[in-house]
C-alpha positions as MATLAB code, in Angstrom:
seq = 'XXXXXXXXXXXXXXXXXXXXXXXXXXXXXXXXXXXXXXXXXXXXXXXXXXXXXXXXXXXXXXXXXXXXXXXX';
ca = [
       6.997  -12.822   17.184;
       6.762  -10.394   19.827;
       6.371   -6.720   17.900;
       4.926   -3.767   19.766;
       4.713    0.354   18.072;
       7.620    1.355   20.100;
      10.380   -1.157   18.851;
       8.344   -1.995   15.559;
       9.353   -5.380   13.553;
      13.161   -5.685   15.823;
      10.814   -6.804   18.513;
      12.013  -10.181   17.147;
      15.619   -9.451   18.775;
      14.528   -9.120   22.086;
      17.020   -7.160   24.507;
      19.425   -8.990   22.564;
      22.009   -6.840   20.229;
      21.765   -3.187   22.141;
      19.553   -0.415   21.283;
      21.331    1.582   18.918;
      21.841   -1.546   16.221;
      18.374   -2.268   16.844;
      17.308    1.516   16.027;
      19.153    0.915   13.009;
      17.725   -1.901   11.669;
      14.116   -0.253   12.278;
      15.341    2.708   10.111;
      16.567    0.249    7.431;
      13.612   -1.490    7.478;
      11.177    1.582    7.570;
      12.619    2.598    4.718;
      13.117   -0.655    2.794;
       9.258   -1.551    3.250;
       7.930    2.407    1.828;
       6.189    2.726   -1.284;
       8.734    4.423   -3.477;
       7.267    6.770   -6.385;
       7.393    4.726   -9.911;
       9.831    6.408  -12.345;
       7.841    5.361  -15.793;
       4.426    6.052  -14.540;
       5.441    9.065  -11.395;
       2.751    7.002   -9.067;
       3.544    6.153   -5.287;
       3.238    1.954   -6.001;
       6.780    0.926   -6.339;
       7.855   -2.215   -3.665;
      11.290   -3.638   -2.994;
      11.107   -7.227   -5.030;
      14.330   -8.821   -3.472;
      17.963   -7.072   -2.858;
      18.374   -4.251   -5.693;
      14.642   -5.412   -7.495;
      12.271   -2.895   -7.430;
       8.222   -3.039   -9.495;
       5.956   -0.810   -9.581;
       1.840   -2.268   -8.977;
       0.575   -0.195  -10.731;
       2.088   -0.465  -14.716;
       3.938   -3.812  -13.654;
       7.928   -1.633  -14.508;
      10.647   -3.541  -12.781;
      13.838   -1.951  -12.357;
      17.268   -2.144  -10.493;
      18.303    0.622   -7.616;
      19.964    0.179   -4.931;
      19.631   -2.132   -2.469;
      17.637   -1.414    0.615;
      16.176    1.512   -0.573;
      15.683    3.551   -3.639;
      16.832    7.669   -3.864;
      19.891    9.458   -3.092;
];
């Protein structure tokens, strides 16, 4: 997997797809991959489980949000 700190993990795309959707799916991903702050314990350790699953590492809270990203 070719990834590089310009295009970030859509490296694995190639030139295939266009820039702009590939700009997009870095921002998705950016953002789905950020440590979100915990709403039980207000600590910075909450991780995207699967779609719409979100935990916390540090008091073990699991929760539903949205999908990609939690806020808003």
């Amino acid at each position: 997997m070719t990834s590089t700190k310009k295009v970030g993990s859509t490296g694995r795309f190639g030139v295939r797809y266009g820039l702009t959707v590939r700009q997009k799916v870095l921002a998705i991903e950016k953002r789905q991959k950020m440590c979100y702050e915990c709403p039980s314990c207000s600590k910075t350790a909450v991780k995207r489980v699967a779609k719409g699953i979100w935990a916390c590492n540090k008091c073990s809270h699991k929760f539903t949000g949205k999908a990609f990203y939690l806020g808003e």
